[in-house]
C-alpha positions as CSV (number, residue, x, y, z in Angstrom):
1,X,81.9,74.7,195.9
2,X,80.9,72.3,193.1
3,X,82.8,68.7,193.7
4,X,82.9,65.6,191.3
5,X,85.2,62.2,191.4
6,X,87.9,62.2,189.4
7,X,90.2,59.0,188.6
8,X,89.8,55.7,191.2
9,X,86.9,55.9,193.0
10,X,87.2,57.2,196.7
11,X,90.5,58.9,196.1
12,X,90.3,61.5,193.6
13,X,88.6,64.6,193.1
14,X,88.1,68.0,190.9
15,X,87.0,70.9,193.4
16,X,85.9,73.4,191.9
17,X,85.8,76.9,193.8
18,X,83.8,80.0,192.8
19,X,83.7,84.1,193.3
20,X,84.1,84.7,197.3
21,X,84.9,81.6,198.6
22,X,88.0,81.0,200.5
23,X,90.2,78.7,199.5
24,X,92.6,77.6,203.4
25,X,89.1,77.2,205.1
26,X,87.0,75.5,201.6
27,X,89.9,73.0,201.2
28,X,90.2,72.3,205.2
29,X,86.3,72.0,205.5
30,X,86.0,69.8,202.4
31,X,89.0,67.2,204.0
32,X,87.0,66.9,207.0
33,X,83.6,66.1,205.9
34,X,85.1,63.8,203.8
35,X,87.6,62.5,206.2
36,X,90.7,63.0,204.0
37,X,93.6,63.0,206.1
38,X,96.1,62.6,203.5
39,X,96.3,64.1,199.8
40,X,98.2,66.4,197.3
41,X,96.8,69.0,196.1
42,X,97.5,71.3,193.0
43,X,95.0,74.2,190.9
44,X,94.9,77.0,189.0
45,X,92.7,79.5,188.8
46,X,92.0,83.5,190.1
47,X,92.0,85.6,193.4
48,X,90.9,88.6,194.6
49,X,93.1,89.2,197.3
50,X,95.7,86.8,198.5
51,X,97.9,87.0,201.6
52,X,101.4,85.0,201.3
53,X,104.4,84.1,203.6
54,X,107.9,82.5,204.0
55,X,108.5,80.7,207.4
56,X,111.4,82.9,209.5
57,X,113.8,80.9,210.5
58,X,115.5,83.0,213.2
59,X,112.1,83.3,214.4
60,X,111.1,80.2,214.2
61,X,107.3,81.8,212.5
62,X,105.7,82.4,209.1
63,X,106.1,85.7,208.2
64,X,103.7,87.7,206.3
65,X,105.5,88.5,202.4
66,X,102.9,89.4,199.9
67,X,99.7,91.0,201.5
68,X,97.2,91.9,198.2
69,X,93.6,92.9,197.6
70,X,93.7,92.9,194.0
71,X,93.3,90.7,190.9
72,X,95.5,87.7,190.8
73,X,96.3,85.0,187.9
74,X,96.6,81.8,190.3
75,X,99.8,80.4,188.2
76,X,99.9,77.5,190.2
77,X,99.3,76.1,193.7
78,X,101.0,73.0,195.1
79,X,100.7,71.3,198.5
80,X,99.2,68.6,200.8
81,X,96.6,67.8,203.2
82,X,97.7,65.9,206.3
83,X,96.6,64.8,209.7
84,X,97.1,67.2,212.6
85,X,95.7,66.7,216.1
86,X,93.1,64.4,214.1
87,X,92.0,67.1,212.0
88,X,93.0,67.9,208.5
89,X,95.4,70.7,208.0
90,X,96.7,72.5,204.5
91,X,100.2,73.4,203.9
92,X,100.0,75.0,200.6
93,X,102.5,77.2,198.1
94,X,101.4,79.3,195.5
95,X,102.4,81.5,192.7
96,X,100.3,84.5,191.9
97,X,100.9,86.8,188.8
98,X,100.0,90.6,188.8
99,X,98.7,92.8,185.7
100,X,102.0,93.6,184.5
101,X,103.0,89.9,184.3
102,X,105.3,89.8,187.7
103,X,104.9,87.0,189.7
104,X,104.8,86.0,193.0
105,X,104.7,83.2,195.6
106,X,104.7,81.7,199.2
107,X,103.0,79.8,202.0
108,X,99.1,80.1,201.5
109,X,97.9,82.2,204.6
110,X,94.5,83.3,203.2
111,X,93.2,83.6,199.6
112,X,89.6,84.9,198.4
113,X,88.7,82.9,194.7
114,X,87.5,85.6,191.9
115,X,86.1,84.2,189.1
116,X,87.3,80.1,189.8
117,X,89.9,78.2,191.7
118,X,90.2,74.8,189.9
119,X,91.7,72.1,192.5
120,X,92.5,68.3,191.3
121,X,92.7,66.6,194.7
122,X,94.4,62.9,194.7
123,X,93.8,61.3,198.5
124,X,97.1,59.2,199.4
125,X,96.3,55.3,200.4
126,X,97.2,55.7,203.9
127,X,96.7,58.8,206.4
128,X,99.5,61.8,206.3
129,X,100.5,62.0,210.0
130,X,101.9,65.6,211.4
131,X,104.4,65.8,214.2
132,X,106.4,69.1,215.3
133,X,109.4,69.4,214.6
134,X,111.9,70.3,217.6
135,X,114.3,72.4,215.5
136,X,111.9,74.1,213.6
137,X,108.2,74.5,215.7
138,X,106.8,73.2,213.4
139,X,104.5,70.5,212.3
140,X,106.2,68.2,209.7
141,X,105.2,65.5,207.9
142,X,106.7,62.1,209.6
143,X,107.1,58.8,208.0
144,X,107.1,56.0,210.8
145,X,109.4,53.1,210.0
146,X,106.4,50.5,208.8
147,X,106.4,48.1,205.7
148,X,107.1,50.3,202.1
149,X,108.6,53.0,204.1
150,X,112.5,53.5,203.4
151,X,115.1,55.7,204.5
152,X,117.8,57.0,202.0
């Protein structure tokens, strides 16, 4: 993992992944040495094998939907870093294009970078806070009702 600042100093950064690493737990460890608790997230880049998912509803679980050990265009990856338990957790989408151009996309479960993942990370002023969700299981970003927040 090479990192450098990117933007105001403190809250933004370019992560740059290489051949190997894993991108969940490289992401996850990164937020906690640095104590990030709240960010987005996006990056392109390459995988070698890449396990997605879509969250059941009936069964109230993520479900394993693309399962690949194989050469992956990382089209595009979006998501977040928030506070869970008082540890960082990553709740990340991506898109993954094959060979023949078709493309594909869910939850992050697991993803293996092959040559580069390139990640711009932008911290948020205030901490992310996770809380389950009754209806759902699970954990879901919550806004308390403090000063800026508003409900529409």
């Amino acid at each position: 993992m090479r990192v450098d600042r990117s933007g105001t100093p403190g809250t933004g950064w370019v992560i740059v992944l290489d051949t190997g690493e894993e991108l969940v737990g490289s992401l996850t460890g990164f937020a906690r040495e640095h104590r990030i608790l709240g960010a987005s997230i996006r990056a392109i880049g390459a995988f070698s094998s890449v396990r997605l998912a879509y969250f059941d509803w009936e069964a109230k679980e993520y479900r394993t939907s693309v399962d690949l050990n194989e050469q992956v265009e990382l089209v595009s990856l979006i998501g977040d870093l928030a506070e869970k338990d008082g540890e960082p957790q990553l709740h990340a989408h991506a898109a993954v294009a094959l060979a023949d151009g078709r493309v594909l996309g869910g939850h992050v479960q697991e993803a293996h970078v092959r040559p580069t993942c390139e990640i711009i990370l932008t911290q948020t002023p205030e901490p992310l806070r996770k809380k389950v969700d009754p209806e759902s299981g699970l954990a879901l970003i919550r806004l308390d009702a403090s000063p800026g927040t508003t409900r529409t």
